[in-house]
Structure formats: structure tokens, C-alpha cells
N, C-alpha and C positions, 0 to 999 in steps of 0.2 A: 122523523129525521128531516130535516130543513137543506135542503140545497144551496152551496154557497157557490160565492163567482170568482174565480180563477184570474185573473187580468194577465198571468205571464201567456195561459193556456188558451183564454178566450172560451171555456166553457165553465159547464155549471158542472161540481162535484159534490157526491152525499155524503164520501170519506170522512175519515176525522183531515184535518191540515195537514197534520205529521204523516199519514200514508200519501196523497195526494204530493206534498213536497219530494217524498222519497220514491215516489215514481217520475218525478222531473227530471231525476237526476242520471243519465246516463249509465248502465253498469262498467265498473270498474272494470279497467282491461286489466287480464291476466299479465304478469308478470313474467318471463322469458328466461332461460340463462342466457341471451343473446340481447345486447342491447338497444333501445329504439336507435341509437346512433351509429351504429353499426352499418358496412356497404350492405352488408347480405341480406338485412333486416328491411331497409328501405328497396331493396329489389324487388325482395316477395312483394310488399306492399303495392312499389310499378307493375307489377305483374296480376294483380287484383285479389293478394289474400288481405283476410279478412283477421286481426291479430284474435280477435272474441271466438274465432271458431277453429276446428284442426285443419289438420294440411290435408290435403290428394282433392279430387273431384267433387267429388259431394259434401266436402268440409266437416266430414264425420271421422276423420284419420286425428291421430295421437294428437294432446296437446303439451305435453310435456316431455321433456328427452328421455331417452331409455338408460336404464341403471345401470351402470358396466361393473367388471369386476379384474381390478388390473392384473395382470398373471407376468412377473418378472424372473419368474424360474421354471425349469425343465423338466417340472415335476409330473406331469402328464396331467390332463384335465379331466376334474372330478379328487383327485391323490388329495389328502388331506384334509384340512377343516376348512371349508369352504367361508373365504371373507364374507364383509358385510358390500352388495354392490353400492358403488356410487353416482353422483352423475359430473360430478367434477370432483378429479383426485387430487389434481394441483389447481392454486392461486397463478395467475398470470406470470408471465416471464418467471419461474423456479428453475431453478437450475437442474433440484430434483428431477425433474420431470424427463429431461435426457439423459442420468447418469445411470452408468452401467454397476449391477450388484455384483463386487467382486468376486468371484470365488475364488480357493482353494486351489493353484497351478499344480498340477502334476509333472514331474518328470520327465522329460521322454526318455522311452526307454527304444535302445535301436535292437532289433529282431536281427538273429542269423537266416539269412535264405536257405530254406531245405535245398537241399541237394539229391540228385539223385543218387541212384547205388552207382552209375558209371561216372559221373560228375565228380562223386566222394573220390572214389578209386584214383582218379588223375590226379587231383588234388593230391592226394599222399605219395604217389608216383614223383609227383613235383618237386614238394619239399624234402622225398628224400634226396632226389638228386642235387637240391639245391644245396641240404647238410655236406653231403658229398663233395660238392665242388668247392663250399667254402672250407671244411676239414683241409682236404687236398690244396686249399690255398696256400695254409702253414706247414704245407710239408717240402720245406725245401731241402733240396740234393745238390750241398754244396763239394 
């Protein structure tokens, strides 16, 4: 196998052309839900991440967002058939995305306050006398 010369590289390679080429070429940066034109995105970058590698210290953390799983009812977690997670549930400005899933109003319904046995007692104490005085209203002595 014959060693050829490189002119962009400045050295000799034994490769075929086609390996030697596709090693010139930079690896593709991963792709983000977060876009390079983004404030947040040019921060990290001011701040010295690396987009090719993960986030935290040693550039060994996550490189892709975590799957969530939207939960819009009262159902308790874990109750039922657990959805499929996502990592974006809505498309930009949706409306979806703030509205509230109606339920079902119920009635109010208003409670009598217990009473106790002496509370009860005046209470009946009351309204007989109240019957009393209104009877006693239409009983005129003309």
C-alpha cells in the first residue's frame, strides 16, 4: 500500500481517500431541543460548554432532555395506564398547553351544624315560644 500526500493536511496517508476525507471533516454536533439561537444556548457556550459533550463537571452528564410524562388529573400517581413519556408535549405558543381539563361541577351541598343535646333543647325552647307569641299575635280581645 503506497502512501499518498494530503495538501489540505500536510501529511502522508496509507488510507483509501474516502476514509482520510471523512476524517477531515469535523464530527456533527448533536442536535438539541434548545436552539443554537437561543439566550440560554449561547450562555452555556460563554460559560465554556462543550455542545459535543454532556453537561456537569467532567462532561460525562446527560446529553439529551429527560422524557416526562404530563399528569393533568387527580388520579394519584402510578392509577391507571401509564402514558407513553415525552420530551416536548406541546409545539410552541399552544394554547393547549395552559388550559385547564374541565371536570364535572358538583353541587354544593350546605351541611346542618350538629348541635349539641343542650344547644338542641333551646333551640326547641325557642321556637315554641316563638309559635306562641305569633298564635298569641291573632288572638285579639276586642
Amino acid at each position: 500500500v503506497s502512501s499518498q500526500w494530503c495538501n489540505v493536511c500536510a501529511v502522508h496517508y496509507t488510507d483509501s481517500t474516502e476514509t482520510h476525507n471523512s476524517e477531515l471533516r469535523p464530527p456533527a454536533t448533536p442536535q438539541y431541543c434548545l436552539p443554537s439561537s437561543s439566550a440560554s444556548y449561547k450562555m452555556m457556550l460563554r460559560l465554556g460548554w462543550d455542545p459535543s459533550s454532556g453537561l456537569g463537571p467532567a462532561h460525562s452528564g446527560r446529553k439529551n432532555p429527560v422524557s416526562t410524562v404530563l399528569k393533568r388529573d387527580q388520579a394519584g400517581l402510578g392509577y391507571g395506564v401509564a402514558p407513553q413519556p415525552k420530551v416536548t408535549h406541546f409545539q410552541a405558543k399552544d394554547p393547549k398547553a395552559v388550559q385547564h381539563i374541565h371536570k364535572e361541577k358538583r353541587l354544593r351541598q350546605e351541611k346542618e351544624t350538629t348541635l349539641s343535646a343542650k344547644e338542641l333543647k333551646r333551640k326547641e325552647e325557642r321556637d315554641k315560644r316563638w309559635e306562641r307569641d305569633y298564635r298569641a299575635s291573632f288572638n285579639f280581645d276586642l
